[in-house]
N, CA, C and O atoms as CSV, one atom per row, in Angstrom:
chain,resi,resn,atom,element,x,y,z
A,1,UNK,N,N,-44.108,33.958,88.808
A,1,UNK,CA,C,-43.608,32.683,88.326
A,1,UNK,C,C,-44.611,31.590,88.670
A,1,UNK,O,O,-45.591,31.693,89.407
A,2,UNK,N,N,-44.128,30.389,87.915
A,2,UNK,CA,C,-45.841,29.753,88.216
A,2,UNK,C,C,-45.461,28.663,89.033
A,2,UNK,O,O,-44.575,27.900,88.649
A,3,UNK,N,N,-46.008,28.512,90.073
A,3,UNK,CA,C,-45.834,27.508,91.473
A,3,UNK,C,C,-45.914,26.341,90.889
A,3,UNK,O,O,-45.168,25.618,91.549
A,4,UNK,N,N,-46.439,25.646,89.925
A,4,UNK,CA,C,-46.339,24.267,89.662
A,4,UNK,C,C,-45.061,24.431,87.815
A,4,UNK,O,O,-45.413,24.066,86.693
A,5,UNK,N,N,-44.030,24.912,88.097
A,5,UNK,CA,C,-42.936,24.703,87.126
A,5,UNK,C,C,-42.058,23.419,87.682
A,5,UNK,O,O,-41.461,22.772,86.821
A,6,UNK,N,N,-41.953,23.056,88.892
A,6,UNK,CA,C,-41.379,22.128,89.038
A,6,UNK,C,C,-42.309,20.715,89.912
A,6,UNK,O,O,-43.086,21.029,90.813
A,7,UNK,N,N,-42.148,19.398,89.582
A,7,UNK,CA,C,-42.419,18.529,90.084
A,7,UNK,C,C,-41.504,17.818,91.234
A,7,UNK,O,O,-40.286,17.989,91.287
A,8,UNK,N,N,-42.128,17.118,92.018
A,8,UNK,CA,C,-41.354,17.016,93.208
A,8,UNK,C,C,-41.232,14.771,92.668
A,8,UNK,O,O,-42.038,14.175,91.954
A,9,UNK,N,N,-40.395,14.371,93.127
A,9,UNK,CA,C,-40.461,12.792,93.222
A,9,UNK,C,C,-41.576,12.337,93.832
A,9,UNK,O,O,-41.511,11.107,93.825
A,10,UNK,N,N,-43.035,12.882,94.603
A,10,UNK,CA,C,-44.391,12.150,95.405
A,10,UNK,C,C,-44.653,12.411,93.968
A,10,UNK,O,O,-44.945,11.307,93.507
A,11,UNK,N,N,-44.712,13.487,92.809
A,11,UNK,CA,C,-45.574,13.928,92.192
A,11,UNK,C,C,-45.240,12.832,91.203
A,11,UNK,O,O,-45.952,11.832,91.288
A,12,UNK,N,N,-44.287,12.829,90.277
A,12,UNK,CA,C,-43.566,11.878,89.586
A,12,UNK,C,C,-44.434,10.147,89.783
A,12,UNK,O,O,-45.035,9.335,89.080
A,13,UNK,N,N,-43.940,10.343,91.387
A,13,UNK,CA,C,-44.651,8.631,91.321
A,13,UNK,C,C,-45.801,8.307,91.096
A,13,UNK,O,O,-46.046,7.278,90.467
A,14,UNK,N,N,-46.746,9.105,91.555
A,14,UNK,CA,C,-47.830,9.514,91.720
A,14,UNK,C,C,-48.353,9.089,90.425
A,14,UNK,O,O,-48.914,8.018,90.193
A,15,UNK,N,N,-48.051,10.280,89.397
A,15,UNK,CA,C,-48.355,9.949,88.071
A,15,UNK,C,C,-48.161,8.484,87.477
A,15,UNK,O,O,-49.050,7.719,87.103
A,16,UNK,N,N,-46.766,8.273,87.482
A,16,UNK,CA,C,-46.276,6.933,86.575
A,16,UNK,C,C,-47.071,5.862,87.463
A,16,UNK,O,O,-47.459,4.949,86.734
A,17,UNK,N,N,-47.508,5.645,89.051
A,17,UNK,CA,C,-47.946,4.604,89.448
A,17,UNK,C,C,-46.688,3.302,89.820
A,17,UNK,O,O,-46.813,2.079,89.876
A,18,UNK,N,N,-45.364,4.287,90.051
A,18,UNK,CA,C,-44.148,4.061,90.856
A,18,UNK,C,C,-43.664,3.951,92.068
A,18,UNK,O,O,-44.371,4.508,92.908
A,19,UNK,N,N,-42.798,3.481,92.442
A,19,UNK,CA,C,-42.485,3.496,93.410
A,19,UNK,C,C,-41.868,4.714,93.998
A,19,UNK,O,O,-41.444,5.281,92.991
A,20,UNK,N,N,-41.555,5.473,95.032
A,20,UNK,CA,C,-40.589,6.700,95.187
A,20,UNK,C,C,-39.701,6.136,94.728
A,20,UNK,O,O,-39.197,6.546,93.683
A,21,UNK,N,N,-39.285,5.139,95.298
A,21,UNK,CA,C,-37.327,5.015,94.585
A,21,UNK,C,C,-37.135,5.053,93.617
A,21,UNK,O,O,-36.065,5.531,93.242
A,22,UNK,N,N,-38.195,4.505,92.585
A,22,UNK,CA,C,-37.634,4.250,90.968
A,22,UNK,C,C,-38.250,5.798,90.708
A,22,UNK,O,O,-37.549,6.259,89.807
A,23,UNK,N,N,-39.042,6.588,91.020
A,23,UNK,CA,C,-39.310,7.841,90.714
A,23,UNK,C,C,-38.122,8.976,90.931
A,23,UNK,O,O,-38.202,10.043,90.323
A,24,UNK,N,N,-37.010,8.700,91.829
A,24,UNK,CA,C,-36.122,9.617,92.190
A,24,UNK,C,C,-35.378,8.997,90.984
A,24,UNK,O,O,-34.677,9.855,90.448
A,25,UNK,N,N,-35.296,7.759,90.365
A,25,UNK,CA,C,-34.631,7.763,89.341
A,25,UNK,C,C,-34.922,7.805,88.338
A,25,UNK,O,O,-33.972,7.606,87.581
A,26,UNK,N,N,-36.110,8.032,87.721
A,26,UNK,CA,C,-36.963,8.651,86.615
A,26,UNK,C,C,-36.349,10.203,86.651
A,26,UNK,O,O,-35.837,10.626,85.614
A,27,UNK,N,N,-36.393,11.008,87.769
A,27,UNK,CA,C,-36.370,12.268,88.361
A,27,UNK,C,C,-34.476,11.971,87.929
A,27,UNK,O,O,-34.357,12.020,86.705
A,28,UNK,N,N,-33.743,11.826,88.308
A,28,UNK,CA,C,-32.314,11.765,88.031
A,28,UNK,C,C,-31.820,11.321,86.543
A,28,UNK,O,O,-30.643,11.446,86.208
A,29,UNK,N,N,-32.594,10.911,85.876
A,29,UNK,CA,C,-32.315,10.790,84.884
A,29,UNK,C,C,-32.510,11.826,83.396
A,29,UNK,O,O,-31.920,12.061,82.342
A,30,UNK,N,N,-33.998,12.302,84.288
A,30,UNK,CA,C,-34.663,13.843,83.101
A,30,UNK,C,C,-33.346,14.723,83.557
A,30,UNK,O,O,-32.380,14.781,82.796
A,31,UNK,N,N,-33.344,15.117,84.289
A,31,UNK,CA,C,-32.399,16.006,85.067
A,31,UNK,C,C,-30.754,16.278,84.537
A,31,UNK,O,O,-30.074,17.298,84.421
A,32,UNK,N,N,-30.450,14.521,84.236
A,32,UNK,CA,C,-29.109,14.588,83.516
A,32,UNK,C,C,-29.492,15.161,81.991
A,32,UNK,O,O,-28.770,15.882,81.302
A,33,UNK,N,N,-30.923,14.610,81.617
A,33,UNK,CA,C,-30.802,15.171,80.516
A,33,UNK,C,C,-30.858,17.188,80.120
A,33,UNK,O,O,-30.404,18.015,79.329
A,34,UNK,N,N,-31.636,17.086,81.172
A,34,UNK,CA,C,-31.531,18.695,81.089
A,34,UNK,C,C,-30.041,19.331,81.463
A,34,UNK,O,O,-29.952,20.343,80.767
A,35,UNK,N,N,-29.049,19.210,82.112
A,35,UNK,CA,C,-28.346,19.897,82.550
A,35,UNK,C,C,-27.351,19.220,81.422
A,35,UNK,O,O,-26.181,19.425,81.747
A,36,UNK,N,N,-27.461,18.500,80.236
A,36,UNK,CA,C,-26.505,18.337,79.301
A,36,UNK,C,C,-27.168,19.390,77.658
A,36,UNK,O,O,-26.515,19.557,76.628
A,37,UNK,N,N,-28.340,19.825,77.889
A,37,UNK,CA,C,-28.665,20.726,77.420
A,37,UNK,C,C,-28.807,22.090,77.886
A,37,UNK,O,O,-29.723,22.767,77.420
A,38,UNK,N,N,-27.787,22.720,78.996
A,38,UNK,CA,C,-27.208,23.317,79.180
A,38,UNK,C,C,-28.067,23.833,80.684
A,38,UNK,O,O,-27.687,24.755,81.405
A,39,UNK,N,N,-29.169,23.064,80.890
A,39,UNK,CA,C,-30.129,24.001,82.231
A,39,UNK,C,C,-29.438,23.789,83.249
A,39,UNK,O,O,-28.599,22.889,83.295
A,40,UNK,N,N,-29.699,24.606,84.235
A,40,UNK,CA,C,-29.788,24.098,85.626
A,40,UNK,C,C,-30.601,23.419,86.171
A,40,UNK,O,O,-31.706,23.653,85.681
A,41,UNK,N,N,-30.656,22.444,87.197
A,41,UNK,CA,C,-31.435,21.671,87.954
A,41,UNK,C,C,-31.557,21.332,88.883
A,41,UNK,O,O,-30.672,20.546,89.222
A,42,UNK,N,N,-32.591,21.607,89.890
A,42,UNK,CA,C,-32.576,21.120,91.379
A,42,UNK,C,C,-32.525,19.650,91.659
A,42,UNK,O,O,-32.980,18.875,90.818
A,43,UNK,N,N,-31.916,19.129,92.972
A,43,UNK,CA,C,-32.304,18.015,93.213
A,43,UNK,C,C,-33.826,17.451,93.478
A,43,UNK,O,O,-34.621,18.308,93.865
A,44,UNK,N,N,-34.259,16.305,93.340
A,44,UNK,CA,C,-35.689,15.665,93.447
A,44,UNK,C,C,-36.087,16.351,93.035
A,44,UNK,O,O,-36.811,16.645,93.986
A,45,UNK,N,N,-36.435,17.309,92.033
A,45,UNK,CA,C,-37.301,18.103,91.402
A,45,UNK,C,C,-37.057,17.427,90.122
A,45,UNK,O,O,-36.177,16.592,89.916
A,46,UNK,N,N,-37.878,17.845,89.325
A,46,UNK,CA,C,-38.153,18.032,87.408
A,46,UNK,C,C,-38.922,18.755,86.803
A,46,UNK,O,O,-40.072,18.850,87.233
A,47,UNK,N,N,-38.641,19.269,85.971
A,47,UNK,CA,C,-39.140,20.456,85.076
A,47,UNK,C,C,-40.510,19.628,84.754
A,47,UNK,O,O,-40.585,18.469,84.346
A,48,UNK,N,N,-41.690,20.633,85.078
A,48,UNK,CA,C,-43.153,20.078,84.779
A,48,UNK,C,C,-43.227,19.985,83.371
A,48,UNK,O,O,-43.731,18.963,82.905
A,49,UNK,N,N,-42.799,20.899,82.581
A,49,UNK,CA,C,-43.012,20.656,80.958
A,49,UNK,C,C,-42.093,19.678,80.119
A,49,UNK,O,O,-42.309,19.171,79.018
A,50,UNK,N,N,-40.716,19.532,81.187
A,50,UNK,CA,C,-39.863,18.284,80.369
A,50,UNK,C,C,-40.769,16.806,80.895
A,50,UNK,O,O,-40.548,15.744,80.312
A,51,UNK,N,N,-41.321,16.847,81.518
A,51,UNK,CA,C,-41.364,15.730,82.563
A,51,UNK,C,C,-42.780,15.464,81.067
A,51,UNK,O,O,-42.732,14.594,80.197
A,52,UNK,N,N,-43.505,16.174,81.186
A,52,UNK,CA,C,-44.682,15.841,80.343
A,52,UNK,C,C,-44.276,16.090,78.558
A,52,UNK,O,O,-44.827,15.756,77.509
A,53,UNK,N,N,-43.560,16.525,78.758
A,53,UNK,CA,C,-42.891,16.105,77.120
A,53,UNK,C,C,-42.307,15.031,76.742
A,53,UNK,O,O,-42.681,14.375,75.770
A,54,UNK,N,N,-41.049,14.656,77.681
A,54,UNK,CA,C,-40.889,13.053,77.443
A,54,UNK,C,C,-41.950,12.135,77.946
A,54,UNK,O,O,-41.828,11.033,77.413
A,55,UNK,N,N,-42.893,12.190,78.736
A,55,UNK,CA,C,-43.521,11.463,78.673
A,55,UNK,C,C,-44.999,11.420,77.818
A,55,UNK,O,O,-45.963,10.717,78.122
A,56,UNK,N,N,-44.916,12.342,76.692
A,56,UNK,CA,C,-45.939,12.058,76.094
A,56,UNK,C,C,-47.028,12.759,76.835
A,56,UNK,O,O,-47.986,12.967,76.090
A,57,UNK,N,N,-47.158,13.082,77.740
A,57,UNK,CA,C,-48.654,13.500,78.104
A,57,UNK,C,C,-49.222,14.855,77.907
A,57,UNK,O,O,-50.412,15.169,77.913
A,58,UNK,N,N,-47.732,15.937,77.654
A,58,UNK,CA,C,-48.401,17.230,77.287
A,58,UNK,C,C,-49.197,17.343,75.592
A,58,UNK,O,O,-50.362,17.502,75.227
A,59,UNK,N,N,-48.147,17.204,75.015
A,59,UNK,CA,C,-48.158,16.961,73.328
A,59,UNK,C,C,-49.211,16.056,73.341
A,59,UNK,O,O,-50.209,16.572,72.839
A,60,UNK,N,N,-49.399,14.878,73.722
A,60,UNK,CA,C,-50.275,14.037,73.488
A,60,UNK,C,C,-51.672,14.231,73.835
A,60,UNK,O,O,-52.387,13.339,73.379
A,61,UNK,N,N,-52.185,14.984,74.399
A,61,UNK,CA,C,-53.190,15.279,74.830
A,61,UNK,C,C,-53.481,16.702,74.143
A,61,UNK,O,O,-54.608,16.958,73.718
A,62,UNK,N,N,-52.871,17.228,74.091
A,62,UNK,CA,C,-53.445,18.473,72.903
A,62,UNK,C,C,-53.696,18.242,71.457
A,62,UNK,O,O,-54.365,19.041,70.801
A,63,UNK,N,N,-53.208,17.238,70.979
A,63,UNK,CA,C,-53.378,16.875,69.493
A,63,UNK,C,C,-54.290,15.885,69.593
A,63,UNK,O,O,-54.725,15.583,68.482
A,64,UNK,N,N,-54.830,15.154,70.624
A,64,UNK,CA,C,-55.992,14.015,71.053
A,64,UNK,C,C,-57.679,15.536,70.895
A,64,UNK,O,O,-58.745,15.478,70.283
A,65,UNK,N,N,-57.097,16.573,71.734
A,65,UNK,CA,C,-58.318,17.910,71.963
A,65,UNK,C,C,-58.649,18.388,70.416
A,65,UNK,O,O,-59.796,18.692,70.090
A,66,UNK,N,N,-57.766,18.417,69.683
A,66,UNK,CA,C,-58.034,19.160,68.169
A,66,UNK,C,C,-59.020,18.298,67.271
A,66,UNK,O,O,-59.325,18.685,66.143
């Protein structure tokens, strides 16, 4: 399984250039969205590929490479 599937809230902030607090709620908010599309979800964690899908940076950067 691949060790970076989940992001932690340092990682989150890190990226956006956030604060932890508003990052645990960036992080609480993907989270509701995933577990209303039926996933499970850890706390302070987020799915590395949802996290970069809503934010544009996976998709967006592969169609920037082509």
């Amino acid at each position: 399984m691949d060790n970076n599937a989940f992001m932690s809230v340092d990682d989150v902030a890190a990226i956006l250039g956030i604060s932890k607090s508003y990052a645990y709620k960036v992080v609480r908010e993907l989270n509701k969205d995933l577990k209303a599309m039926g996933y499970l979800t850890v706390a302070a964690k987020v799915s590395k590929r949802y996290f970069m899908e809503k934010y544009c940076y996976g998709e967006r950067e592969n169609k920037e490479k082509e």
